[in-house]
N, C-alpha and C positions, 0 to 999 in steps of 0.2 A: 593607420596600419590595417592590412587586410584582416580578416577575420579568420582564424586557425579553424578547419573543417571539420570537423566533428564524424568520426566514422561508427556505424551501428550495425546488427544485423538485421533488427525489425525494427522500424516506429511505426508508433501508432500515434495516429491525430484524432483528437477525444482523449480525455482525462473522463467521461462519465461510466456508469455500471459497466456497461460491455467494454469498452476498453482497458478499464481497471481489472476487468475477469480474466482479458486476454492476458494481459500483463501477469495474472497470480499464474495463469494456469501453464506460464511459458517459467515459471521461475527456479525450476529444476534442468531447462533444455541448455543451456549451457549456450545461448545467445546472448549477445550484446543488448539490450533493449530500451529503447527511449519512447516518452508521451510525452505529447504538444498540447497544451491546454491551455483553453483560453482565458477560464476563470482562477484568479488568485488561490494558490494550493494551501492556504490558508484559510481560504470562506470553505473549504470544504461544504461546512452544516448550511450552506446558501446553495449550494450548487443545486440547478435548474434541476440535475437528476435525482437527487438526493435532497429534496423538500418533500413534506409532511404527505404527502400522496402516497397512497397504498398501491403494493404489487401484489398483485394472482400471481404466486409460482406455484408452476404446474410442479405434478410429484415426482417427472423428470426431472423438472430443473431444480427442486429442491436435492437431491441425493447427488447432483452432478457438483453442488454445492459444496455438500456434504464433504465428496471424491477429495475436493480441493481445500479441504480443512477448517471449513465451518460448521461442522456438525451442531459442538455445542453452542455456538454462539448462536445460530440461527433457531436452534431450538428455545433458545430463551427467548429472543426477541422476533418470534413470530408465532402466527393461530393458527393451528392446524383446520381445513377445511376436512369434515366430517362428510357433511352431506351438501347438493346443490338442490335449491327448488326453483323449477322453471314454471312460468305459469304467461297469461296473456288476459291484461285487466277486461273485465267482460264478458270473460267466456271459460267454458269449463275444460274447454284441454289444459293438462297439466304434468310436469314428468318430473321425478324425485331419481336423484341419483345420490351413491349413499357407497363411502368406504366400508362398510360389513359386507355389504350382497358382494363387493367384489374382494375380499379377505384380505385388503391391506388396513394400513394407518393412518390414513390420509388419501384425501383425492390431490391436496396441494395445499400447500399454507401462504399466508397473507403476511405481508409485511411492510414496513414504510421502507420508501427507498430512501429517508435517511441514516436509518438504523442500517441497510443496506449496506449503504453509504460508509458508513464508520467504517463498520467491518474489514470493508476491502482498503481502504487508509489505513487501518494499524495493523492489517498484515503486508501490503506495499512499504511500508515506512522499513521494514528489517530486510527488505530485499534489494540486491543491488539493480539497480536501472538508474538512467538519468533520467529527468523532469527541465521541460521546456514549459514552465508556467509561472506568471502569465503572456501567452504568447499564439502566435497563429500564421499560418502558413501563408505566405508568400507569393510563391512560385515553387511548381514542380517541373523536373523538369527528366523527362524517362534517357536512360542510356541502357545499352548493350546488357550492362553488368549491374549496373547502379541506376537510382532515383535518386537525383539531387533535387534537397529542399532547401527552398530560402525562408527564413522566418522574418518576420515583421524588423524582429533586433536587426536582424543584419547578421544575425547566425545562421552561419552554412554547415546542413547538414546532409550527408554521405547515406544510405542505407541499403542494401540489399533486397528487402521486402517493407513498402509502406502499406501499412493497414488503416483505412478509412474509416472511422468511430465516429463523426463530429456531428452524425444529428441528419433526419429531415434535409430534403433536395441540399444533399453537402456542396458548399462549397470547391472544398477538396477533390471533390469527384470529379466538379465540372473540369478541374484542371487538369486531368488526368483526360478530358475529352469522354466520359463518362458522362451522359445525362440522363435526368431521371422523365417517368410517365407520372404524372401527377392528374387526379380527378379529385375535385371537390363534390362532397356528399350534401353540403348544403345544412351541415349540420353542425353544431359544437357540442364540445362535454363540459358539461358542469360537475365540476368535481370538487368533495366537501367528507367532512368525517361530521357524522351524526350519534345521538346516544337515544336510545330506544328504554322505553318503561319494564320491556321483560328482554329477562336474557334470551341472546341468538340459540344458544347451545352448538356453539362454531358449524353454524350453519350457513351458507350462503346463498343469494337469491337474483334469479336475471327474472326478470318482469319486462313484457312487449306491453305498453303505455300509448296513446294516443299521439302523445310528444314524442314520444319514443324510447327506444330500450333503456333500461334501470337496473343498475346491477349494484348491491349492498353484499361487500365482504366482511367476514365478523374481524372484528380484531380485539377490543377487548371486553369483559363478560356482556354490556349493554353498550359496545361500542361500535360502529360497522362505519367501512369506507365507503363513500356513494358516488358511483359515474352515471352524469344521466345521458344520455345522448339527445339533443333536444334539437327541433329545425331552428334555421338559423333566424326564422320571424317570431321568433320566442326568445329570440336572446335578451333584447332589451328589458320584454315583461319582464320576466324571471332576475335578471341583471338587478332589478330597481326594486325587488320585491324587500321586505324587512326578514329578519329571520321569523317573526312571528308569522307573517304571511306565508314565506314558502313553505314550513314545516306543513302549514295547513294544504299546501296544493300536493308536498310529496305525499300526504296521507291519506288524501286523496285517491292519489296515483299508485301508491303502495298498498293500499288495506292494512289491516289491525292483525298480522300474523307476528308481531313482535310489538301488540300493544301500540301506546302515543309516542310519538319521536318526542322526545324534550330538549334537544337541545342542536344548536348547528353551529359548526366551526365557518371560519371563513370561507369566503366561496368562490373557485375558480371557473373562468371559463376559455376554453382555448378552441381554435376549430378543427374539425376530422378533416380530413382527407386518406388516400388512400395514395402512398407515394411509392411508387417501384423505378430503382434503377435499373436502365436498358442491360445490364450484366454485372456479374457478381463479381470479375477479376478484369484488369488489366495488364500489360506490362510491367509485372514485378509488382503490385498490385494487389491489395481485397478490399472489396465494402461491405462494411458489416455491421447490423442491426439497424437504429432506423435510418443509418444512411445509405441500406441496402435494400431497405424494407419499411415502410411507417404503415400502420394497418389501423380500421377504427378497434375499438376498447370492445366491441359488443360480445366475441368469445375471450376475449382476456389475452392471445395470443400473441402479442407483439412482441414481448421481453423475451417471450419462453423461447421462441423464432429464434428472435439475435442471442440465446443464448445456445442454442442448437449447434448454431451456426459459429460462434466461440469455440466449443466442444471441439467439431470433425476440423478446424484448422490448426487447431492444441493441441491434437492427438496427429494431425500431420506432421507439423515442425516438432513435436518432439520426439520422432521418430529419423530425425534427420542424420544421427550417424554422421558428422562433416560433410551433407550434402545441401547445393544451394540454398536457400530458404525462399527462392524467390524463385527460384526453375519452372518452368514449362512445364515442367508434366504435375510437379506440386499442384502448380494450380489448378488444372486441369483437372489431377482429379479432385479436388477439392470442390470445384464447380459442379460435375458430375454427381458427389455424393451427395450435396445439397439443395441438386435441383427441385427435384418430385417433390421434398418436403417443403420448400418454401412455395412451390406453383401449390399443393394442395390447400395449402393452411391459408394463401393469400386467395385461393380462391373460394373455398368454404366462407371464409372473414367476410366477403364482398359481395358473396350468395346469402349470408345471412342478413346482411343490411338490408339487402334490396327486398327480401321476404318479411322482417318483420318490423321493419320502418313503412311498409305502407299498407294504408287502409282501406284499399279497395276489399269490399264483401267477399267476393268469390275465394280473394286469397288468404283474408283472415279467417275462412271455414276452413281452406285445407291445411292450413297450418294448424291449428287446432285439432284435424284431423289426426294430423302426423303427431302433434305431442299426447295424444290418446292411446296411436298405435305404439309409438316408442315407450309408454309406460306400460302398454300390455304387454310387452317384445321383450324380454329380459335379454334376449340376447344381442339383437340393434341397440339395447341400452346399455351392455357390454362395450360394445363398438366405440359407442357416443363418452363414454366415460376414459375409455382409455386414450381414444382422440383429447378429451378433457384435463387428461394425466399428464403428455405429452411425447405420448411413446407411437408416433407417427413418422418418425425418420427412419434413420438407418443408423444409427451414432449409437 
């Protein structure tokens, strides 16, 4: 017996953070809405986005959060970021950025994306949408009016607008004739939660390292998340080290400004690249977060990006008034308001790699030069912190 079609106004393909947000933030517009997810909607606390790994949300993306009715729960279960210290092991340029001098509460707070994770599940759970999980897309196949999708089951689905959530050079993209620019940085991040002998005082820390950039977010009183970005002829070492040994190489690498590290959680390592698809929309159409954008960790920017980019399409469809959700000019300008920010932040992200990953002389003075002048500069340091915040769009 054929299979009964399934009619929608939006799917989204990705059940992870960003398509979950899309999903809350559409839950008032008075669309039809379906997610296609590959992982059991059950493992939730397993899911790849939603493991023991720390997020930097910027203080944008915290308050956009907020918008959407997390206030209190995000306030429980995350650490507000106070201050940042930026420094570069070996030399004395150094720049302290600090929520007082700019007269907010925060520059952004830290949080696990499992705690993330919950959050957005037990507010999806009272809302009406259907769930394709566990399950994965097929064939797409673009019409006039509609995108028809086939899932794996043999489920035929109908939708007006398909929104592309699934991760890194998406599959779903390519199906769409969407392909992505991918450059390998030659580098991985080891990423791990460590406990420190003195408290952070929710302070946060990017250090430029030999290995390369190290960035330690606080999260609990002598707790902090650690990304290290390290080349990729260091994987192995590092890979094979005991925790007794690497605590000695990060302390090394880090200094004694929060005392001895005592302790390391398990340790991951995945590799950077720096992933852009050729366009943001197709035919009835959007790619969003890292399957529109995957950037390295070294300013924290990648989530705060795809959640940007959540926002100005949220705020599109749910101004929709019974008009298309998947029209030509939606997307269109949708594309438009989110270009500048995604070109600036993807190109800052890829300018910063290239300056403070390598060790040539000439460039590690002037780089130290600049974190001299940007700590004498209260006002470039203004600049630098609100870029930090993530108040660089238009949204």
């Amino acid at each position: 017996m054929k299979a009964q079609r399934i009619n929608l106004d939006v799917l989204i393909v990705g059940g992870g953070v960003v398509g979950c947000l899309l999903a809350r933030a559409l839950a008032n517009s008075g669309l039809k809405l379906g997610i296609v997810e590959a992982r059991p909607y059950e493992a939730q606390q397993n899911h790849p986005g939603f493991d023991s790994r720390t997020l930097a949300l910027a203080r944008h993306s915290a308050h956009y959060l907020w918008q959407l009715g997390f206030k209190s729960a995000l306030q429980a279960a995350s650490t507000p970021i106070l201050s940042i210290k930026i420094t570069d092991k070996g030399h004395l340029g150094q720049c302290y950025l600090d929520s007082k001098s700019q007269g907010i509460e925060a520059l952004g707070y830290v949080i696990s994306q499992q705690h993330l994770g919950n959050m957005l599940y037990s507010q999806l759970a009272t809302q009406a949408m259907q769930w394709f999980c566990p399950e994965q897309v097929e064939a797409v196949q673009q019409q006039a009016d509609t995108v028809q999708v086939s899932l794996t089951s043999g489920e035929q689905l109908t939708t007006r607008l398909l929104v592309v959530a699934d991760g890194g050079d998406s599959s779903t993209a390519r199906m769409l004739g969407v392909s992505s620019d991918i450059h390998d940085y030659g580098q991985v991040a080891l990423v791990a939660n460590v406990e420190t002998e003195q408290p952070h005082h929710q302070r946060a820390f990017e250090r430029f390292t030999p290995n390369g950039p190290l960035a330690l977010l606080p999260i609990d009183e002598r707790q902090a998340g650690l990304v290290w970005s390290l080349d990729t002829a260091s994987q192995n070492e590092f890979g094979q080290l005991s925790d007794t040994q690497f605590l000695h190489r990060l302390q090394q690498a880090f200094g004694y400004d929060l005392g001895r590290f005592t302790r390391v959680s398990q340790r991951a390592i995945y590799p950077l690249r720096l992933v852009r698809s050729e366009r943001g929309i197709a035919h009835r159409a959007v790619i969003l977060g890292n399957a529109a954008h995957t950037l390295h960790p070294i300013a924290g920017q990648g989530f705060n990006l795809g959640l940007r980019d959540v926002q100005q399409l949220a705020s599109q469809l749910n101004k929709l008034n019974g008009a298309d959700p998947g029209g030509f000019d939606l997307l269109q300008r949708y594309q438009q308001q989110r270009h500048w920010d995604q070109r600036k932040v993807i190109g800052l992200t890829d300018g910063l790699v290239r300056i403070f990953s390598n060790q040539h002389a000439p460039l590690v003075m002037g780089r130290n030069l600049g974190l001299s002048f940007l700590q004498g500069c209260q006002g470039v340091k203004n600049l630098l912190a609100w870029q930090a915040m993530g108040y660089n769009g238009e949204n």
